[in-house]
C-alpha positions, 0 to 999 in steps of 0.5 A, spaced: 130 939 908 131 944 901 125 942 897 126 948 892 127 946 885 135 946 882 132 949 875 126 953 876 123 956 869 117 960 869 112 962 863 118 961 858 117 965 852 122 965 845 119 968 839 124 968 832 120 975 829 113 973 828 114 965 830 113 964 837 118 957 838 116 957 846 110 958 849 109 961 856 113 955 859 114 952 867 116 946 869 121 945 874 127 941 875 129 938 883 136 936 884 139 929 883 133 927 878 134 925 871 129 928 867 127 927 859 124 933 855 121 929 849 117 931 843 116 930 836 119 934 830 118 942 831 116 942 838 120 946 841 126 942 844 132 945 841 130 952 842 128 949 850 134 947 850 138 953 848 133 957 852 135 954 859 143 953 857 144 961 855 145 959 848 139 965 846 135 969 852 127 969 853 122 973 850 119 973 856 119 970 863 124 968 867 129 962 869 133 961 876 138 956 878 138 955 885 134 960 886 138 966 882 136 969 876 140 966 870 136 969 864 140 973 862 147 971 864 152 970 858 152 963 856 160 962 858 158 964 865 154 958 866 160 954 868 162 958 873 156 957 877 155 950 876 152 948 870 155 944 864 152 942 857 153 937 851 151 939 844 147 935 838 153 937 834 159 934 837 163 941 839 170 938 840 178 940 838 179 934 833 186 936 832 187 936 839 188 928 843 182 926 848 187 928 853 189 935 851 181 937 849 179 935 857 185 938 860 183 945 856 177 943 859 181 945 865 185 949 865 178 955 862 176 953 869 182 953 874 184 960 870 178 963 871 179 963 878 186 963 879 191 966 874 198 964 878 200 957 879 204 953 882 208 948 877 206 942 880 198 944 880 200 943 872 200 936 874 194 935 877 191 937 872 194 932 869 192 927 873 184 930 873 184 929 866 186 922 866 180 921 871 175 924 866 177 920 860 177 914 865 170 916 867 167 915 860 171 910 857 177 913 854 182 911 857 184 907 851 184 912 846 187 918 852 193 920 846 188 919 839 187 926 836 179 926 837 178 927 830 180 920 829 175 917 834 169 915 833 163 919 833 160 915 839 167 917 843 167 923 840 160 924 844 163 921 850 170 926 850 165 933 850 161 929 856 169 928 859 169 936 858 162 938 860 164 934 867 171 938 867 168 944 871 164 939 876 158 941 875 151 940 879 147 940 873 148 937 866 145 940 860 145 934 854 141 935 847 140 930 844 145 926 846 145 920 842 144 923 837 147 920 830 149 914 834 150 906 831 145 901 837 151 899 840 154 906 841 147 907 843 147 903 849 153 906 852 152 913 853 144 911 855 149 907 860 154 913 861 147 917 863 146 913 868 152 913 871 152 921 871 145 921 874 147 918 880 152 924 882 147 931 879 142 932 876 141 931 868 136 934 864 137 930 857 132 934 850 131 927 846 126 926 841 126 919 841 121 917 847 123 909 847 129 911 849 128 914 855 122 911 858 126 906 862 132 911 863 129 917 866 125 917 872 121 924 869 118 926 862 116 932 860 113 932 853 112 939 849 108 940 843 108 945 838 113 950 843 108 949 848 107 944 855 103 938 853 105 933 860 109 932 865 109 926 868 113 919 870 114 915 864 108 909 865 103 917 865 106 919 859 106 912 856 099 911 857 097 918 855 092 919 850 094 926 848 102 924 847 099 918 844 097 922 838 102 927 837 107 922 836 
């Protein structure tokens, strides 16, 4: 049985000039687990986020993806190799319907590999498309332009597209964020589905949040590793007690 790590990331360091925003970093991610990184305000999490999705590169250290080096790759080769991410500030083409911005999705992903195609591919496409929407609950909303959704619906239509290159790893930064309760409630759902199928790694802040959705907390503090544990360790941790 393969027990090695889906992401592995080892003594992480980002510096922005003279301020260190991570701090020797390593925690490892195993396949099919929905983790949380939590932690109050400036702790490090958004640059975490960026550091294991591309967006910006280590100062120092290394990140793998089973077991290859990604740390340096260009952010739009992480799709190609399996991962997929959602941002904090919703990133979706509002002059575009939901069903047009999945099919975009697609087509970026099938060109890469395959510049010439049949005309019927187009329509199979098509039909993927409306099984993402469906997927995340859009199916009513398939035609509306995506500016005209609401902002939960607009979150729920960027994890339609980040599902487009079927990744094995999802990447989502602060994914209720913004959010009414209600909307709340149905994306933590919507998580939770996805859990069941990949691996999913969320940045949160909100820490009630996900005590009772993810099977794994890990708490930073400062750009630093304070604890990494199940959600009654943390909840119960007096050092996370007091950072929060």
């Amino acid at each position: 049985m393969n027990t090695a790590p889906i992401l592995d990331v080892r003594n992480v360091s980002r510096s922005f000039g003279k301020f260190r925003a991570l701090s020797n970093i390593s925690v490892s991610f195993r396949a099919g687990e929905l983790t949380a990184i939590i932690g109050p305000n400036g702790a490090g999490k958004s640059t975490f986020f960026n550091v294991i999705s591309g967006g910006v590169p280590a100062s120092e250290g290394q990140v793998l993806f089973e077991g290859r080096d990604i740390t340096a790759m260009a952010p739009h080769d992480f799709a190609r190799v399996g991962i997929a991410k959602s941002f904090q500030i919703t990133n979706v083409f509002k002059q575009l319907s939901a069903h047009e911005n999945v099919l975009v999705a697609l087509q970026m992903r099938v060109s890469r590999f395959q510049i010439l195609r049949a005309r019927q591919a187009y329509g199979e496409l098509v039909a993927r498309a409306d099984a993402l929407l469906a997927r995340v609950g859009l199916t009513a909303n398939r035609d509306k332009l995506a500016g005209d959704l609401a902002h939960g619906q607009q979150r729920s239509l960027e994890v339609a597209m980040a599902l487009a290159c079927d990744p094995k790893l999802l990447l989502m930064d602060e994914p209720t964020a913004g959010m009414s309760p209600e909307e709340t409630t149905v994306m933590m759902n919507l998580i939770r589905q996805l859990a069941a199928e990949r691996t999913v790694i969320l940045v949160e802040h909100k820490m009630k949040l996900v005590m009772g959705l993810c099977q794994r907390l890990i708490v930073l503090h400062h750009g630093e590793l304070l604890v990494d544990g199940k959600p009654d360790e943390i909840r119960a941790n007096s050092e996370v007690k007091r950072v929060y």
